[in-house]
Structures are given as C-alpha cells and as structure tokens.
C-alpha positions as CSV (number, residue, x, y, z in Angstrom):
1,X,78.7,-39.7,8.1
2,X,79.8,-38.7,11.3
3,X,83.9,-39.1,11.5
4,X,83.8,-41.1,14.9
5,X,82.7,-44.2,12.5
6,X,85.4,-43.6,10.2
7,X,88.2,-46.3,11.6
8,X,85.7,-48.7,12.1
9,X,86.5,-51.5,9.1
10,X,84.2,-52.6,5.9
11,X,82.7,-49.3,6.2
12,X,82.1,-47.8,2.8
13,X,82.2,-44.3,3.4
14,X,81.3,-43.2,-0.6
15,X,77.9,-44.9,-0.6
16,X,74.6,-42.4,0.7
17,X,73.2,-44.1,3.8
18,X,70.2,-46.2,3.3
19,X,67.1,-47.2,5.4
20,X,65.0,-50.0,4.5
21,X,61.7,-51.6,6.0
22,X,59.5,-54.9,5.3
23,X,56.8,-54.0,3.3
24,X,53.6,-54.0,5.7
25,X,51.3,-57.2,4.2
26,X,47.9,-56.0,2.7
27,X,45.5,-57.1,4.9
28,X,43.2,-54.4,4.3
29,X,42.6,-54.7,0.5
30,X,41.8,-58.5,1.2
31,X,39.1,-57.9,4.3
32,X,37.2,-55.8,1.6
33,X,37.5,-57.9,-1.2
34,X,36.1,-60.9,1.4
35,X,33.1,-58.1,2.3
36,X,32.4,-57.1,-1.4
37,X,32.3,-60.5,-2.0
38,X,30.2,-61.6,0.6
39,X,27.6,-58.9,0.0
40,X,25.0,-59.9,-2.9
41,X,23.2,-56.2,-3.1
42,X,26.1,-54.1,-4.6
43,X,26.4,-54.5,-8.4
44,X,29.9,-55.0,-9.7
45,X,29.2,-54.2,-13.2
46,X,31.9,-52.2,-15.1
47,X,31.6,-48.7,-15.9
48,X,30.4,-48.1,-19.5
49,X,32.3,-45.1,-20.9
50,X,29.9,-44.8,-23.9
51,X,26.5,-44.6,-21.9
52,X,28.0,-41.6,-19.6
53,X,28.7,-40.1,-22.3
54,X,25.8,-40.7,-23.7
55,X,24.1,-39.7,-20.6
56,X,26.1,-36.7,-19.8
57,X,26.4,-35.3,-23.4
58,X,23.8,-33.0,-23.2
59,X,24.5,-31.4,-19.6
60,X,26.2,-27.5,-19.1
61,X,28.4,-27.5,-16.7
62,X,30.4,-24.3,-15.4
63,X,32.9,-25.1,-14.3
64,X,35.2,-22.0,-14.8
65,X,35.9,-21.6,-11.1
66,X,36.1,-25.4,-9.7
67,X,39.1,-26.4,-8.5
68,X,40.9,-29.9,-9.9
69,X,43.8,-29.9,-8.2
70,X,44.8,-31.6,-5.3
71,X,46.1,-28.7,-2.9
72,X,44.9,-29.4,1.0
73,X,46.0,-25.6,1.9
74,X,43.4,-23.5,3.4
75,X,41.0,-22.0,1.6
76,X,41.8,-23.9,-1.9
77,X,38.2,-25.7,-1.3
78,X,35.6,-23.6,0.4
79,X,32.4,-25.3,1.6
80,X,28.9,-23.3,2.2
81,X,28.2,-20.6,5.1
82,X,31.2,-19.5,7.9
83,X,32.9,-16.5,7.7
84,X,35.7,-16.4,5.7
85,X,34.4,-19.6,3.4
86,X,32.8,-19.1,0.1
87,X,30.0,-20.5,-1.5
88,X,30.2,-23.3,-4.4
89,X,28.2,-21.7,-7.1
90,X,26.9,-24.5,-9.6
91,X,25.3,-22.6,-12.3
92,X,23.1,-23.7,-15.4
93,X,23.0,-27.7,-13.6
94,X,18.6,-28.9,-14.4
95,X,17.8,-30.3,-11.1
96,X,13.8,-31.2,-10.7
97,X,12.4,-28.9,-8.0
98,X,9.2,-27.9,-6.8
99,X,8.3,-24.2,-6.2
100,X,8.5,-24.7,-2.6
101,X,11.6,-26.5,-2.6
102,X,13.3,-23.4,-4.8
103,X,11.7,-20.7,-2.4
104,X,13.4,-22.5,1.1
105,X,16.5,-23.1,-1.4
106,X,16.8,-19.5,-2.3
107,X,15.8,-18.5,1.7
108,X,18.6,-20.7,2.6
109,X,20.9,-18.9,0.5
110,X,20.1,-15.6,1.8
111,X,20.2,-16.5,5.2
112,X,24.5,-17.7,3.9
113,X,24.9,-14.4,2.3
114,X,23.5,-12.9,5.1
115,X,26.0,-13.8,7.6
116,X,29.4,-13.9,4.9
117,X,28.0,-10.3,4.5
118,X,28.4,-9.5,8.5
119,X,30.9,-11.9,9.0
120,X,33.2,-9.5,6.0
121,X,31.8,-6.3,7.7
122,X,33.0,-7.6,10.8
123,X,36.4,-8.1,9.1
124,X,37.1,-5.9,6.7
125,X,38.4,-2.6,8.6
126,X,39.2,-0.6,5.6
127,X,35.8,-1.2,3.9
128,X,32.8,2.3,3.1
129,X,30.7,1.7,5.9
130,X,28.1,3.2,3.7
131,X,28.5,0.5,1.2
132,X,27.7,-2.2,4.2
133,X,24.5,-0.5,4.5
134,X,23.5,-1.0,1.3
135,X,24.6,-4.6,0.8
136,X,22.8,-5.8,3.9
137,X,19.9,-3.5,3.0
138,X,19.4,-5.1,0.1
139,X,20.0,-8.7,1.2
140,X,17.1,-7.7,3.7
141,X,14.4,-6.4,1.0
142,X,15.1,-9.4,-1.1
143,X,14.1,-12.2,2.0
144,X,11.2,-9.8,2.7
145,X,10.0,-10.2,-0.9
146,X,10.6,-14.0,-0.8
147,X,9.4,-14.4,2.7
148,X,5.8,-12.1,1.7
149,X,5.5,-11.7,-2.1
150,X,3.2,-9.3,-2.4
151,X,0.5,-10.1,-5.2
152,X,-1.4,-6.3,-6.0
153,X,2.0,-5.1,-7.0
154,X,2.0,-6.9,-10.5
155,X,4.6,-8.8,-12.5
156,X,7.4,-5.7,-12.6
157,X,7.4,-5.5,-9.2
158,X,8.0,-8.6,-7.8
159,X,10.8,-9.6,-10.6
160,X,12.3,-6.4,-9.9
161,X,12.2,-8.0,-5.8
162,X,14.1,-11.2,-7.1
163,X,16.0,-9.6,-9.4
164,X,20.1,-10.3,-8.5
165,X,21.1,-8.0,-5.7
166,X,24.2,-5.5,-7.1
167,X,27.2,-5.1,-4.7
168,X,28.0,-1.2,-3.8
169,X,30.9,-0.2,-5.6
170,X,33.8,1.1,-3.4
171,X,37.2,1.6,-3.4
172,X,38.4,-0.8,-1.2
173,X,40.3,-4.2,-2.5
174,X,37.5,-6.7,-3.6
175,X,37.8,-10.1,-1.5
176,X,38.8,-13.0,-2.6
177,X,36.2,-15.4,-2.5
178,X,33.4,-17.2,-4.3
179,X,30.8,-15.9,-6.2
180,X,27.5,-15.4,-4.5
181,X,25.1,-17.9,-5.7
182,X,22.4,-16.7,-8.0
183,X,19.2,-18.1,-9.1
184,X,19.2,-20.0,-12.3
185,X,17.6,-19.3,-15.3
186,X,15.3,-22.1,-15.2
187,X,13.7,-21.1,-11.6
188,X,13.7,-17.2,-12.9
189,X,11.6,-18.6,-16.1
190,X,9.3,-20.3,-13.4
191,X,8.9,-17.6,-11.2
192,X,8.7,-15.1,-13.8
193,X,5.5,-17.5,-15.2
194,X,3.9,-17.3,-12.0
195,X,3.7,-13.9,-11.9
196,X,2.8,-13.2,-15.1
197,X,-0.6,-16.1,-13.8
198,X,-0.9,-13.9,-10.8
199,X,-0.8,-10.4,-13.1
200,X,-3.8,-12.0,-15.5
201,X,-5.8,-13.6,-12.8
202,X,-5.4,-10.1,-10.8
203,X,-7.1,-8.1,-14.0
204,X,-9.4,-10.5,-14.6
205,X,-10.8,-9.9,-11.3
206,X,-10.3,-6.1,-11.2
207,X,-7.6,-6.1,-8.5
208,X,-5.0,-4.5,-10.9
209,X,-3.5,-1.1,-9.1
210,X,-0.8,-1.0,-11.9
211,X,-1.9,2.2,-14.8
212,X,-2.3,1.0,-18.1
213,X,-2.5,2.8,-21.1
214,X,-4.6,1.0,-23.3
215,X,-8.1,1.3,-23.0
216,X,-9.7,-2.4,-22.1
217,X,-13.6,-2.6,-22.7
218,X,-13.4,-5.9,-20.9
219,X,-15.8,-6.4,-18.1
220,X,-13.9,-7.6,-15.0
221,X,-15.3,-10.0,-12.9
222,X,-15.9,-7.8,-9.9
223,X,-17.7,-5.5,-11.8
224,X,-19.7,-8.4,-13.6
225,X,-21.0,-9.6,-10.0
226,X,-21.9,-6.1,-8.8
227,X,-24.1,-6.0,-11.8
228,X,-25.6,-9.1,-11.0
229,X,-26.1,-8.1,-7.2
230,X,-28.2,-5.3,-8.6
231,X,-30.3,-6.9,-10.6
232,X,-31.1,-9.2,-8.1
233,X,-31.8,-6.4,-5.8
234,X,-34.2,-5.1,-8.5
235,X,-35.7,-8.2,-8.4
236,X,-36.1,-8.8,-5.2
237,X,-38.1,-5.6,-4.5
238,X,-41.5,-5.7,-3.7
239,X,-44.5,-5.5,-6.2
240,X,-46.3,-2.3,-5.2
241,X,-42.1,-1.0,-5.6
242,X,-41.7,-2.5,-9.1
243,X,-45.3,-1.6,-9.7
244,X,-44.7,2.3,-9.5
245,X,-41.2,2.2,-11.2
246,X,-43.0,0.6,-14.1
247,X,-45.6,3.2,-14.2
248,X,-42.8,5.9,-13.8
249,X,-41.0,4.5,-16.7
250,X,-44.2,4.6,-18.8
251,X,-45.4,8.3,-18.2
252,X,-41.6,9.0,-19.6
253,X,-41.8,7.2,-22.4
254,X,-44.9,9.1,-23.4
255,X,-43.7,11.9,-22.7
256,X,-40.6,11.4,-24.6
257,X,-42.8,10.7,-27.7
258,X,-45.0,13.5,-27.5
259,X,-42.5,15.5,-27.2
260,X,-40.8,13.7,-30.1
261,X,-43.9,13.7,-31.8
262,X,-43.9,17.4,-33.7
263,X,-41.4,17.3,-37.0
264,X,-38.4,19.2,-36.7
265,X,-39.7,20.7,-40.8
266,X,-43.0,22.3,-38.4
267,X,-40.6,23.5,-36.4
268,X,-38.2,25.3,-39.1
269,X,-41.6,25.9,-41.0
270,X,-43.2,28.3,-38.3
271,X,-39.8,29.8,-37.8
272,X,-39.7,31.2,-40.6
273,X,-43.3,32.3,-40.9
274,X,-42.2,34.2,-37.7
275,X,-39.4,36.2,-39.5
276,X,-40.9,39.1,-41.1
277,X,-42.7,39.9,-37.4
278,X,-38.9,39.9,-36.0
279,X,-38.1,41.7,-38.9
280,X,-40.7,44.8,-38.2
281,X,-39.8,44.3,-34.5
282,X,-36.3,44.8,-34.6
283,X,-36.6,48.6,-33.8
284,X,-38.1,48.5,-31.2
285,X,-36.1,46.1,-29.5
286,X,-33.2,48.0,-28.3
287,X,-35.7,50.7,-26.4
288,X,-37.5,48.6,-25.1
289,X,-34.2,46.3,-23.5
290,X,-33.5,49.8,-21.5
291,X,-36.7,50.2,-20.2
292,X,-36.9,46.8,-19.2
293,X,-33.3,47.1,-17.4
294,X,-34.8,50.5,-16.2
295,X,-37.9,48.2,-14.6
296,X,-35.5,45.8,-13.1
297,X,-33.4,48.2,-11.3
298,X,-36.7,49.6,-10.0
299,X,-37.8,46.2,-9.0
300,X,-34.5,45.6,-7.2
301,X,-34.5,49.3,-5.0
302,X,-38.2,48.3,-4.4
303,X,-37.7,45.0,-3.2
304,X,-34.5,46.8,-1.0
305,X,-37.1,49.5,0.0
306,X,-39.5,46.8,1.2
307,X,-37.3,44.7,3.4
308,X,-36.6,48.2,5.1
309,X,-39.8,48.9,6.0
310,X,-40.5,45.4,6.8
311,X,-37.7,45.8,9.1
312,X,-38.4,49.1,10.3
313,X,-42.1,47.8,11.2
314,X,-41.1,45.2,13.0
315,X,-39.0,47.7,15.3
316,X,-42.3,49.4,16.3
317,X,-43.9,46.4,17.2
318,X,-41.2,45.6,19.3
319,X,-41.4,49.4,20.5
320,X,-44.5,49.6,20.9
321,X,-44.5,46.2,23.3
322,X,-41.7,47.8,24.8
323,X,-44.0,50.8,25.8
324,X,-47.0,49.0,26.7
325,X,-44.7,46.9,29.0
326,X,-43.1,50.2,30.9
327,X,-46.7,52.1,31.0
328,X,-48.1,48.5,33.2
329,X,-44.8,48.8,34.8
330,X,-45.5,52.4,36.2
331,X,-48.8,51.8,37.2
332,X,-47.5,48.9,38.9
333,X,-45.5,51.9,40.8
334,X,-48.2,54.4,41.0
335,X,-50.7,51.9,42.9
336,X,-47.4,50.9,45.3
337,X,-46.7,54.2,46.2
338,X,-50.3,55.1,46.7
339,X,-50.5,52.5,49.3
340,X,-47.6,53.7,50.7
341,X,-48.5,57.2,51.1
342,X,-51.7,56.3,52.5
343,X,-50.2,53.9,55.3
344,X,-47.0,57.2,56.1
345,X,-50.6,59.4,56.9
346,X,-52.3,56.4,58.9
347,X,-48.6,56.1,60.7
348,X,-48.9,59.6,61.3
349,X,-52.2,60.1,62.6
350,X,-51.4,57.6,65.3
351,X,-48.7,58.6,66.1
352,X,-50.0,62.3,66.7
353,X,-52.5,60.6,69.1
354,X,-49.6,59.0,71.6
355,X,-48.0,62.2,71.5
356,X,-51.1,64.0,73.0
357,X,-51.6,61.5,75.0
358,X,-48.1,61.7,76.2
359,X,-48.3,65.5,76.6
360,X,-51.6,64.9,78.8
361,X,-50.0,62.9,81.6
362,X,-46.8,65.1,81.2
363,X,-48.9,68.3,82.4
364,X,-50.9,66.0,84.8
365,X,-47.6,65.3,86.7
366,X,-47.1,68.7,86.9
C-alpha cells in the first residue's frame, strides 16, 4: 500500500487489499427457462447414456488428430479452405451418399487443395519449385479425370485417375498443417464397382481398346448385329440376284463332288501301275531336261530377236512415210519453181520490148 495512507488510523496495513462486487442477479437463465417453458415443440427428455451407446457402439471414428482441448490460440482449430488453414479430415465416418453427391464432394475438395496448394507456393520461399509443378500438376489431372471420366480407357485407368495424389518429396521443412482429405474406402469400393460395370458392359459390346491375353470366343454384340445386318442384306436382295447365287452355289457343289468322286485307292492304284514306265524312263530324263533348257533359251533369244525386228520394221514404215512425205514435198518445189522460171522469162521478154522501144524514140530524138 502506498505509504501516504500509512498515518491514517484503523488501517490494517498486514491484510492484502480486497475488492468486492454484488453478484449481478440471473435474469438471463430465468428468460430461457420462461421460453423453454413456453415452447411445446422442443422435447425435454433426458439423455439416455445406454441407447448412445448403443447407437454409437458400432461407429469408427479417427480421431488421432482432433483437438479436445480448449486452446483459442490461432491455428489450434483450423476450418476448411484459406490459406494458411487446414482441412478437418474425418476418415472411416458411413454417411449415405449418392454418386453425384460424392463426385461434387470430391470436386469440392480439390477445388480446397487447389488453392492451400497455391496459397503454400505463394508462401513458402524456400520450397523446389519443381516440386510445385508436380503437386498442382497432379491436383489438375485428378479434377480432369473427375470432371470427364473417360469410359474406353477401362477399369485400371480410371482407378489409377482417382487414385490418392502423392506429394513430391523435397528437402524443405514439411508444413504444419492438416492432412489433405482423402476419399474413403466406402466411395473407392463404389467407384471401383462402377468401373468394373462400365469395363463389362464395354466388352460386351466390343468397345474394349485394353489387350487381353486370353483368348475369348465370345461373340460381342457389335459383331452379333453386323452379322445380322448382313443377312438382312442377303435377304433383301432381289430374286433374279438370289436366283443366280443359288445356281452358282450349285454348279460348285457338283463340281466339288465329282471331283470328290474318284477314290483316293484309284488314285494310289494307277500310280503304281505307272511306276515301272518311270522306272524305264529315268535315263532318259536328265538329256532330255538339257535339251529342253537348250529349247527354252532358244525360245527366249527368238522371242528377243522378234521384238527387234518388230521394232526395226516399224522404223521403215515410219521411214518410208517419212520419204514419201519429202518426195511430195519436192515436187511441191519443183512445180513452184517452174512457175517461177516461166514468169522471170515472161518478165523478161517484156521487158526487152520497152527497152527497144525506148532505144527507138532515143535515136528518133536524135
């Protein structure tokens, strides 16, 4: 206590100062009660401990990174999207979904990882850049695949698309936040399902691109129709068509059997009747293989020899047009200069005249 109180009397000086107030009256508690009390649609039944846990015995919870306490400081509860925030991953909890309801779920989620994935690369200064690449990369290829699943690609492929993505592994400090939320079993047994539909229903109709090393002898369905298309374009010819394909098929079924028709034992039978000729032959045969090579070189140079003269005759003929056409050619020239000459001594003759004329008057005037 301050000393400028100290000579004042009945002042107990040993005692720690204390502040008391009137308790403020509760007028809060008793407004409710009146409310609750007033309202007849809220049930004010007790809480049965034995049917929640009767109710809640069976449920998996993890729970391994929930926070119980009561801390306010920042960052001790993290709500969903925002950089800097985590995400509350609730993993293994049976909710009742439909497929489309899990597909904009999982979009959703994405679209949060998305931008805590920029909103870190923004941040983090110290981070591989390369590693950034590959994160948002991925995050892109797995909305792609949820946004377009693409069916001819069969069941690998499109559980390999919604498979988990992994983070890069670099060497700077991990941040401390949240897992990313994953999808849980129960929708991946779901999805799975479907494609495994889609996979049959896509080899049952002859769509599958995927090898596969067994050998089916199943008849898909698109080959089943085509079959069916045509035989109904057999059918649907006309008669005079059908008429001489029928005929067709007949002449070669007889000609099958008659062919058919002689014994192969006939056969082997005249065969060996035809032995003890070959037999007496034989000598003769290798002789007379060289003179029949001899004959077919012979044939070949005289074949040669005729396209030569072939093609040497035709050369005359063309000569000889050639000729014929420079002989008309020269009379042509013959006739013209005829003329010519003929007109040079007409020319002449005339002019021979008006010189003596000329000469005439000349001697006259003299």
């Amino acid at each position: 206590m301050s000393s400028k109180y100290s000579s004042l009397p009945d002042l107990d000086t040993s005692n720690p100062d204390i502040y008391e107030t009137p308790d403020i009256p509760d007028l809060t508690d008793a407004s409710t009660s009146e409310e609750d009390s007033s309202n007849d649609n809220i049930l004010r039944d007790g809480l049965s401990v034995t049917d929640a846990r009767a109710r809640f015995a069976n449920e998996s919870v993890d729970a391994s990174s929930a926070d119980f306490s009561d801390s306010i400081a920042p960052g001790g509860r993290r709500g969903v999207g925002g950089a800097g925030r985590g995400i509350r991953t609730y993993t293994n909890v049976r909710l009742t979904e439909t497929v489309g309801e899990r597909v904009a779920r999982l979009k959703r989620e994405i679209e949060e990882v998305k931008l805590q994935a920029q909103a870190e690369a923004e941040a983090d200064v110290e981070g591989s850049e390369n590693g950034k690449e590959v994160g948002l990369a991925e995050i892109v290829r797995l909305e792609e695949a949820l946004s377009a699943p693409s069916v001819g690609g069969g069941p690998r492929v499109f559980t390999k698309e919604l498979s988990p993505v992994q983070p890069p592994q670099t060497a700077a400090p991990a941040p401390t936040h949240d897992p990313v939320a994953t999808i849980d079993p129960q929708t991946a047994t779901l999805l799975s399902a479907l494609d495994t539909r889609l996979a049959s229903l896509e080899s049952s109709l002859g769509l599958d691109t995927t090898p596969t090393t067994s050998k089916t002898t199943s008849t898909t369905i698109l080959q089943s129709l085509s079959t069916i298309n045509a035989k109904l374009s057999l059918l649907s010819f006309p008669d005079d068509i059908l008429k001489s394909k029928t005929e067709a098929l007949r002449t070669l079924s007889t000609l099958s059997s008659k062919t058919d028709a002689i014994p192969i034992d006939t056969k082997i039978a005249a065969l060996h009747s035809a032995l003890p000729t070959l037999d007496a032959l034989s000598p003769l045969l290798p002789p007379t293989i060289s003179r029949l090579r001899t004959l077919h070189t012979l044939h070949a140079d005289a074949s040669t020899q005729h396209t030569l003269l072939s093609t040497l005759e035709q050369k005359q003929t063309q000569l000889r047009t050639g000729l014929d056409a420079w002989r008309e050619a020269l009379e042509r020239v013959e006739g013209g200069l005829e003329g010519v000459q003929e007109g040079v001594r007409k020319n002449v003759d005339v002019v021979e005249g008006w010189v003596r004329g000329v000469e005439g008057r000349l001697e006259k005037l003299e």
